[in-house]
Backbone as a chain_set.jsonl record, in Angstrom:
{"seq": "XXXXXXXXXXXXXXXXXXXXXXXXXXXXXXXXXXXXXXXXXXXXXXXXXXXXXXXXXXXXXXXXXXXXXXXXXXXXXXXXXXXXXXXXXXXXXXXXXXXXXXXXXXXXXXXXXXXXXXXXXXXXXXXXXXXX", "coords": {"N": [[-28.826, 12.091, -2.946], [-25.463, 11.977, -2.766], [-22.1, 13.761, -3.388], [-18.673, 13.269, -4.602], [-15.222, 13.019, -4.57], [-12.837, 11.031, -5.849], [-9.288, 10.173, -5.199], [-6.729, 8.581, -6.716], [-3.275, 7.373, -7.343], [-2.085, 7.324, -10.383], [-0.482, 5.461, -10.781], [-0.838, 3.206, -9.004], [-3.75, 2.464, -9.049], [-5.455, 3.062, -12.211], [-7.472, 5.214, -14.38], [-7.732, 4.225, -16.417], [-7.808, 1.559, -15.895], [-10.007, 1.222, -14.338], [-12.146, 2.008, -16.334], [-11.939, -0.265, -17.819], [-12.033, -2.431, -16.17], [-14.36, -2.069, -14.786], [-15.341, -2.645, -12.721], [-14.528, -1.932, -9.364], [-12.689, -2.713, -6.364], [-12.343, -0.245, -4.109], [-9.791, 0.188, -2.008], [-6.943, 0.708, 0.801], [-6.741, 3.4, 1.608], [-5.712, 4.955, 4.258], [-6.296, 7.045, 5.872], [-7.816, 9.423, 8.415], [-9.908, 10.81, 7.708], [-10.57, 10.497, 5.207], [-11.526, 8.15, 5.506], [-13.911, 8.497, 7.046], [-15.476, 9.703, 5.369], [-15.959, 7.958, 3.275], [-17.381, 6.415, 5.259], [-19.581, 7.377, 5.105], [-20.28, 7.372, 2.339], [-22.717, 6.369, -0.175], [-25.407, 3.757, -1.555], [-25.008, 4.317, -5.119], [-24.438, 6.774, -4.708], [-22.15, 9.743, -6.697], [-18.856, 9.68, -8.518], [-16.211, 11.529, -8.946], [-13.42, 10.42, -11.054], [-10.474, 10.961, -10.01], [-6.579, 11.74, -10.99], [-4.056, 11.794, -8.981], [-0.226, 12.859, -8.662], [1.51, 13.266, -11.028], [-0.505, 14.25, -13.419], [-3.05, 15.158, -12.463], [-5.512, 15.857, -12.903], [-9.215, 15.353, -13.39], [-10.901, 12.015, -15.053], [-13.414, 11.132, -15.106], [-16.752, 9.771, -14.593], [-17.385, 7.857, -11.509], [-19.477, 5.561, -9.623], [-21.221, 4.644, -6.264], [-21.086, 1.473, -5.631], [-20.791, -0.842, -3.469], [-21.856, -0.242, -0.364], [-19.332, 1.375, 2.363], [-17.519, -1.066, 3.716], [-15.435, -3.615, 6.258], [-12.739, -6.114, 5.658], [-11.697, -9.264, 6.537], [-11.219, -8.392, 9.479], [-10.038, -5.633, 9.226], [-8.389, -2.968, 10.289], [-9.198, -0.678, 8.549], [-11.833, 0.58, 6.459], [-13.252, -0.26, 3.0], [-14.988, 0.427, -0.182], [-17.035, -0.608, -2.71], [-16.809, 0.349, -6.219], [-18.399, 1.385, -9.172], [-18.059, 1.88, -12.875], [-18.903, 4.066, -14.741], [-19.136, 6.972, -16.614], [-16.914, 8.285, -19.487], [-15.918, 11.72, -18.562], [-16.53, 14.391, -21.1], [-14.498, 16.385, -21.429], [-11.695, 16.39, -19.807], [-11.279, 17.935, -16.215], [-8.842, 19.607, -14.98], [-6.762, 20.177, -12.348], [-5.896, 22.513, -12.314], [-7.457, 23.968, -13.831], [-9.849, 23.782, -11.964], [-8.584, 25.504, -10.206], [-8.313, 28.076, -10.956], [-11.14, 28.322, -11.12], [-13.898, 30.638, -9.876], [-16.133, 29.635, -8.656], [-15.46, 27.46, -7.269], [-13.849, 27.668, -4.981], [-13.925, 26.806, -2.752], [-13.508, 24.245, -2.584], [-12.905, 20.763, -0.83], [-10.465, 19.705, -2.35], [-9.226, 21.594, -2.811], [-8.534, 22.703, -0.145], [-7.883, 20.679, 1.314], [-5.827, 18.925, 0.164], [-4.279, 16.811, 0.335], [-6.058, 14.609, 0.939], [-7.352, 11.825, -0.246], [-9.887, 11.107, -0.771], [-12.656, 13.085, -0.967], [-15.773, 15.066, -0.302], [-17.778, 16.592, -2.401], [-19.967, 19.374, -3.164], [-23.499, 19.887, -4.482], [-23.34, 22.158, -6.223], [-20.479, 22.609, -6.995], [-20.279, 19.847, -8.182], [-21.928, 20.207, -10.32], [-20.728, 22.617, -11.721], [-18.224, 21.093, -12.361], [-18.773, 19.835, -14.105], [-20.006, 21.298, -16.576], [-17.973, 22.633, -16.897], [-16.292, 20.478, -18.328], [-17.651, 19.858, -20.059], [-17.405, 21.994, -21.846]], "CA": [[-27.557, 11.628, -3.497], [-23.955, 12.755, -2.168], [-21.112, 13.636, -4.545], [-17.351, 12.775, -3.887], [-13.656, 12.924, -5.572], [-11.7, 10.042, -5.632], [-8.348, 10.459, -6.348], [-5.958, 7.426, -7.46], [-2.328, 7.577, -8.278], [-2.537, 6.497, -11.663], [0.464, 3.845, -10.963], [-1.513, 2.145, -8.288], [-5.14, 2.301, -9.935], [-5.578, 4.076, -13.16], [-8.74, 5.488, -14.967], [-7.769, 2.993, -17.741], [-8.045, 0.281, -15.393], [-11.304, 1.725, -13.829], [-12.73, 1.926, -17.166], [-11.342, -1.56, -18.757], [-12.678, -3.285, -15.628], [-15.964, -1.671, -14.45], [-15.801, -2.349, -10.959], [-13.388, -2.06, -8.187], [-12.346, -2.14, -4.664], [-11.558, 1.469, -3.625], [-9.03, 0.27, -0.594], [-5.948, 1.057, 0.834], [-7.289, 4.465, 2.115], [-5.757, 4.826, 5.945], [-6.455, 9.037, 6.57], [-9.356, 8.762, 9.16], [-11.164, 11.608, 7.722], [-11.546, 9.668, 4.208], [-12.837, 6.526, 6.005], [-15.34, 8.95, 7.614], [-16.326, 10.266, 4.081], [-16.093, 6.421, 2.97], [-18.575, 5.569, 5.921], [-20.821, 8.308, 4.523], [-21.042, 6.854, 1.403], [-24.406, 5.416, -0.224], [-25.099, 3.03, -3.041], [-25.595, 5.247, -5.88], [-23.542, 8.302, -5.018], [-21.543, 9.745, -7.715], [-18.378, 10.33, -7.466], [-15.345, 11.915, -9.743], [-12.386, 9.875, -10.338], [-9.142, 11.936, -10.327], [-5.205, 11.159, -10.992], [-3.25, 12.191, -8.818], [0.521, 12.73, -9.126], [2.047, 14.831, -12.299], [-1.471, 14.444, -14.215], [-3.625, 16.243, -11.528], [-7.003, 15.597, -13.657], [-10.597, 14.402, -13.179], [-11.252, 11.423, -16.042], [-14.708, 10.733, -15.706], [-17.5, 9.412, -13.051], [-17.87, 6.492, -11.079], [-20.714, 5.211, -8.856], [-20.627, 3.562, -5.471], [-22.004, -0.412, -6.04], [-21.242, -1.129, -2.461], [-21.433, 0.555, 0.723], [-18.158, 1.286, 3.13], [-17.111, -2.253, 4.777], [-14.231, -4.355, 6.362], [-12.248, -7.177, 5.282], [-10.676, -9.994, 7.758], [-10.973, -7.63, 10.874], [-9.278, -4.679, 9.046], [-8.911, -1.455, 10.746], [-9.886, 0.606, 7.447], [-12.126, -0.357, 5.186], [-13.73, 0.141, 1.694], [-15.785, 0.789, -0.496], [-16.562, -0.88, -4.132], [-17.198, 1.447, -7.069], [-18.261, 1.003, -11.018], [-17.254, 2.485, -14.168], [-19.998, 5.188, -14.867], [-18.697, 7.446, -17.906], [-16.216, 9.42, -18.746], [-16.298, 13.546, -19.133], [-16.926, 14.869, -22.428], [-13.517, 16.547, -21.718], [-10.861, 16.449, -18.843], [-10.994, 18.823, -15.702], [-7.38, 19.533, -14.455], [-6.508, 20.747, -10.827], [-5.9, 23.938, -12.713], [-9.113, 24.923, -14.246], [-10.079, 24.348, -10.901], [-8.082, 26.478, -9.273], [-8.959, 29.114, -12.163], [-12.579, 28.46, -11.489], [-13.836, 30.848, -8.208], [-16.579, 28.848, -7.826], [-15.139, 25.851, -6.914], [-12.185, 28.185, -4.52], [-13.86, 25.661, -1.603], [-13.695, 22.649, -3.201], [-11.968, 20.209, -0.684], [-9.133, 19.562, -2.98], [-7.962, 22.874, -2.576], [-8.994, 23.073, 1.55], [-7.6, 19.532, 2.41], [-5.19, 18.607, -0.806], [-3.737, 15.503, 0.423], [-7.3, 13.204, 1.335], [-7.698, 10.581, -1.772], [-11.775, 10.849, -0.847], [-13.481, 14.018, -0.103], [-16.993, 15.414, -0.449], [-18.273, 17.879, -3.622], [-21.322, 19.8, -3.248], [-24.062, 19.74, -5.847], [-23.179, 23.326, -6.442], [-19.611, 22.03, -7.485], [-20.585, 18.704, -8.675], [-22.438, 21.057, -11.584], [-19.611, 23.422, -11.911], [-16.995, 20.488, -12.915], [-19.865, 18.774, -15.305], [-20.523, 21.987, -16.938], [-16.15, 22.565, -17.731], [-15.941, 19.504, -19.081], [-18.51, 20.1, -21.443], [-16.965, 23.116, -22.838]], "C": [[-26.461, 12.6, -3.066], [-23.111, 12.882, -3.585], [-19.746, 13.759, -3.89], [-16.164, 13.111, -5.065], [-13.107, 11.771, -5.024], [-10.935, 10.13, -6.056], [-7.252, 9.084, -5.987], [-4.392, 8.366, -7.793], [-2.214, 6.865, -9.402], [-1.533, 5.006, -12.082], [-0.312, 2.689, -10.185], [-3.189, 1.46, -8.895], [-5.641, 3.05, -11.068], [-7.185, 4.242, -13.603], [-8.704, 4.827, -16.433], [-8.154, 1.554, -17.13], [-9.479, 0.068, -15.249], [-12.004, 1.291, -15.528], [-12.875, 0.333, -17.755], [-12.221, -2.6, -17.289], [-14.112, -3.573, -14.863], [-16.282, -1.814, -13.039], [-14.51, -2.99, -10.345], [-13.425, -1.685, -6.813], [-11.609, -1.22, -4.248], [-11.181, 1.094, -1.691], [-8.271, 1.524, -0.544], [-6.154, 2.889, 1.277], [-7.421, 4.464, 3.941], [-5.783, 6.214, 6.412], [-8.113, 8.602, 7.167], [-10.331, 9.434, 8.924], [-11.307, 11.453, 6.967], [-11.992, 8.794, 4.363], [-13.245, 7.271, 6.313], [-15.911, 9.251, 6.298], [-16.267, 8.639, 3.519], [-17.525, 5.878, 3.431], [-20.049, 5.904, 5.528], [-21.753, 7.717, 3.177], [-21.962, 5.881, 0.92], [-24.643, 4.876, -1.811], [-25.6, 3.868, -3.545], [-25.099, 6.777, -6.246], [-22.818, 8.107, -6.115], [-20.091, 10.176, -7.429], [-17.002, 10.876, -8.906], [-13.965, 10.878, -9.569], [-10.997, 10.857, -10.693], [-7.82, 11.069, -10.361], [-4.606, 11.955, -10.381], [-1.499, 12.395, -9.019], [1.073, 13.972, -10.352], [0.828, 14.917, -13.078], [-2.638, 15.557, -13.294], [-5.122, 16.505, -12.572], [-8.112, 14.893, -13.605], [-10.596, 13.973, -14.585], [-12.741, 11.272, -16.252], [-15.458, 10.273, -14.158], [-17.565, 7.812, -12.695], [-18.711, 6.385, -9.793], [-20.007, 4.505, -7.705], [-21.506, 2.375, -5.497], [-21.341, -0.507, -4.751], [-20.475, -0.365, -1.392], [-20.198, 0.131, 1.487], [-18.287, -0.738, 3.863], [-15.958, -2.763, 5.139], [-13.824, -5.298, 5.738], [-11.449, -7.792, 5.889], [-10.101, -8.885, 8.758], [-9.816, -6.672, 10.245], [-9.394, -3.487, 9.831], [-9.422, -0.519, 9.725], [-10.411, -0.451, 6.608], [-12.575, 0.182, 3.848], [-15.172, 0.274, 1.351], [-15.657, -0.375, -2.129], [-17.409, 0.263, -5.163], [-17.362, 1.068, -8.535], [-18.217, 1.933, -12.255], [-18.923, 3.398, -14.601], [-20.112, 5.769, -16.04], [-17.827, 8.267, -17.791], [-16.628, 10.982, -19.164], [-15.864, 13.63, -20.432], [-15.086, 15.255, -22.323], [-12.799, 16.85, -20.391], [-11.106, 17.511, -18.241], [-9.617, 18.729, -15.192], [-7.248, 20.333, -13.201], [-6.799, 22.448, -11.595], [-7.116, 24.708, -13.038], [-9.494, 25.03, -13.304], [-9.944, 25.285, -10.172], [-8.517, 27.933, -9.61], [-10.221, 29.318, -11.337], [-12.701, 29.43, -9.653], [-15.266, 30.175, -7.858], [-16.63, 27.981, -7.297], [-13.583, 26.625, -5.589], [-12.717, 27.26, -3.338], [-14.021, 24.781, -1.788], [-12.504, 22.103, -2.291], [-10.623, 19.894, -0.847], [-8.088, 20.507, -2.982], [-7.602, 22.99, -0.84], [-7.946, 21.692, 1.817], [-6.66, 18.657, 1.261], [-4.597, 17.012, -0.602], [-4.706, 14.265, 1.066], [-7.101, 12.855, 0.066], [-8.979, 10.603, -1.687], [-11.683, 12.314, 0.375], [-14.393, 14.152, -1.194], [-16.981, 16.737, -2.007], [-19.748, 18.029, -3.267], [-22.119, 19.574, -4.535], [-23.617, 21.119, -6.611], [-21.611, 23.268, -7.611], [-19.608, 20.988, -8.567], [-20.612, 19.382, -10.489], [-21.468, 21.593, -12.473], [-18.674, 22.84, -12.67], [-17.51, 19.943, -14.124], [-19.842, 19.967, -16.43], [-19.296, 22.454, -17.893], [-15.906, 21.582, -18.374], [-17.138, 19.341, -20.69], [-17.751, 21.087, -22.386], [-15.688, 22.548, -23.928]], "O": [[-26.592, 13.823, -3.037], [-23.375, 12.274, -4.622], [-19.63, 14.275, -2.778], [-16.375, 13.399, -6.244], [-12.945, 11.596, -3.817], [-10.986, 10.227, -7.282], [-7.14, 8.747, -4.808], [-4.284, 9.501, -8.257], [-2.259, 5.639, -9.298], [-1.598, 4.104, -12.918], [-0.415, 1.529, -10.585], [-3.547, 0.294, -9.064], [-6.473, 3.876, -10.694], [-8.032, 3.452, -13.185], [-9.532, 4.954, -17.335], [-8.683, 0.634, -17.753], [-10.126, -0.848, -15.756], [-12.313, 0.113, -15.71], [-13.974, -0.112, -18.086], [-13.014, -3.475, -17.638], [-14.714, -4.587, -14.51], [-17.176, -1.294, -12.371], [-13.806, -3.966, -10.602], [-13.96, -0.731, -6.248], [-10.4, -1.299, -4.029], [-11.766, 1.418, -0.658], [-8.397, 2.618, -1.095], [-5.116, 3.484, 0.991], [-8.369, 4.209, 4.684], [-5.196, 6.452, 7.468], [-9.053, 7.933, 6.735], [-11.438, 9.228, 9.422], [-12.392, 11.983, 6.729], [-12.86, 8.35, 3.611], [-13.409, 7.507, 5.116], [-17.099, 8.938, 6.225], [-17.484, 8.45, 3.498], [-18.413, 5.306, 2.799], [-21.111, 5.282, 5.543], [-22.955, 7.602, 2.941], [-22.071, 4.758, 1.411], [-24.24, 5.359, -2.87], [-26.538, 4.448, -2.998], [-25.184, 7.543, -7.206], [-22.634, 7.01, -6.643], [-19.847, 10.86, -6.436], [-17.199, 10.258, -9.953], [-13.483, 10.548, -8.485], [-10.799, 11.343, -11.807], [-7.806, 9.925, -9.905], [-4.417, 13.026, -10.959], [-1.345, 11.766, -10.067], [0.968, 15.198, -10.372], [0.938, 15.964, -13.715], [-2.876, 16.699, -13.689], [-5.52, 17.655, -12.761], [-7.997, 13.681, -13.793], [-10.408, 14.817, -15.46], [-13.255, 11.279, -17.37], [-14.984, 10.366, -13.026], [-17.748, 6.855, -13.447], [-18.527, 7.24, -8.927], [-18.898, 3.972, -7.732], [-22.72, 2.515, -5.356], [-20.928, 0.637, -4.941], [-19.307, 0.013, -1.311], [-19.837, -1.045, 1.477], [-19.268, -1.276, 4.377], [-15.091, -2.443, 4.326], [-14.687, -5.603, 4.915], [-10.349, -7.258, 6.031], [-8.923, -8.544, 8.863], [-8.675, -6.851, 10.672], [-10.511, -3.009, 10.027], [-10.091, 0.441, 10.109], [-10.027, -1.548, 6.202], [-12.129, 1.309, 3.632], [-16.172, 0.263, 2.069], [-14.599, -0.822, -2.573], [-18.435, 0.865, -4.848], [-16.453, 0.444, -9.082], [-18.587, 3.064, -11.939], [-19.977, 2.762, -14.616], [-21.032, 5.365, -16.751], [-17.587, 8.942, -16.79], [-17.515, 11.291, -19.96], [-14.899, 12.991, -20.851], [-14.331, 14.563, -23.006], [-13.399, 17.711, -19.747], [-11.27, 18.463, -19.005], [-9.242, 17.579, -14.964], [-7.875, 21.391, -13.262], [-7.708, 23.249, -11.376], [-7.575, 25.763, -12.599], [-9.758, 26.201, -13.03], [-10.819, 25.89, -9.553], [-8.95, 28.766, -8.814], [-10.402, 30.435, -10.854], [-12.048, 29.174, -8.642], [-15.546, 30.192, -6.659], [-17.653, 27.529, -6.781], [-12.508, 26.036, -5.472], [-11.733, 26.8, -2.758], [-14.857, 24.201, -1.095], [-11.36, 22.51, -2.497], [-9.773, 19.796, 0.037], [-6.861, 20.479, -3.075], [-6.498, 23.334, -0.419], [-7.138, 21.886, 2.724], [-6.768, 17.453, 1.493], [-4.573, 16.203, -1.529], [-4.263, 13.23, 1.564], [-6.643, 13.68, -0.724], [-9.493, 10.041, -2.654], [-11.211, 12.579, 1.48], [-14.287, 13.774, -2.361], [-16.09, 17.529, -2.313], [-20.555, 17.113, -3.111], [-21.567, 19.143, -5.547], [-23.582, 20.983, -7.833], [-21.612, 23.747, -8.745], [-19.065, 21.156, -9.659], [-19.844, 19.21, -11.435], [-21.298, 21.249, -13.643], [-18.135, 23.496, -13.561], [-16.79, 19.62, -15.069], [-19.582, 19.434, -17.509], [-19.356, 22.633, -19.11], [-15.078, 21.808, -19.256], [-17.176, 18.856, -21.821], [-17.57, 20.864, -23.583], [-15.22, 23.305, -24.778]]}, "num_chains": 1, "name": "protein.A"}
């Protein structure tokens, strides 16, 4: 199993929506090095969903229910994803940044992808803050 961040501006797709509707089409993603982490992905990965924007916070997890594909000869394509659970209690960019084991977490390395990769090492790390 892989682990991922997805991050959403919360005007276009929110983690209220996510939640309220249980499964969605994670488009609209044209940076060519999150369709490569897109293509990567496998039914079952897990993946964080984040808000980007002035909230800057992971809500909770969601799964991928179906692998990367096109739609009517698109050049980028998707992914669909389902409502998983959410964290015991919010991570925020900040704790991150706080945290040094997370100082190579994508989000800090490559800030403006909407889909990058988390290690399990990480994965743990964000599960483990939100508990507290």
């Amino acid at each position: 199993m892989q682990f991922w961040l997805l991050k959403s501006e919360p005007s276009e797709y929110s983690w209220q929506e996510m939640e309220k509707e249980k499964v969605a089409k994670w488009d609209g993603v044209c940076n060519y090095q999150a369709q490569s982490y897109m293509r990567a992905m496998k039914l079952g990965d897990s993946a964080f969903f984040y808000h980007t924007g002035k909230e800057k916070v992971i809500f909770g997890i969601i799964e991928v229910f179906k692998e990367y594909y096109r739609v009517n000869g698109s050049k980028f394509g998707l992914v669909d994803v389902k409502f998983s659970k959410p964290l015991s209690n919010q991570v925020t960019l900040s704790d991150i940044k706080r945290n040094p084991l997370l100082k190579n977490m994508a989000i800090l390395k490559q800030p403006r992808l909407s889909v990058s990769p988390v290690s399990e090492a990480e994965w743990n790390e964000i599960i483990r803050m939100s508990e507290c």
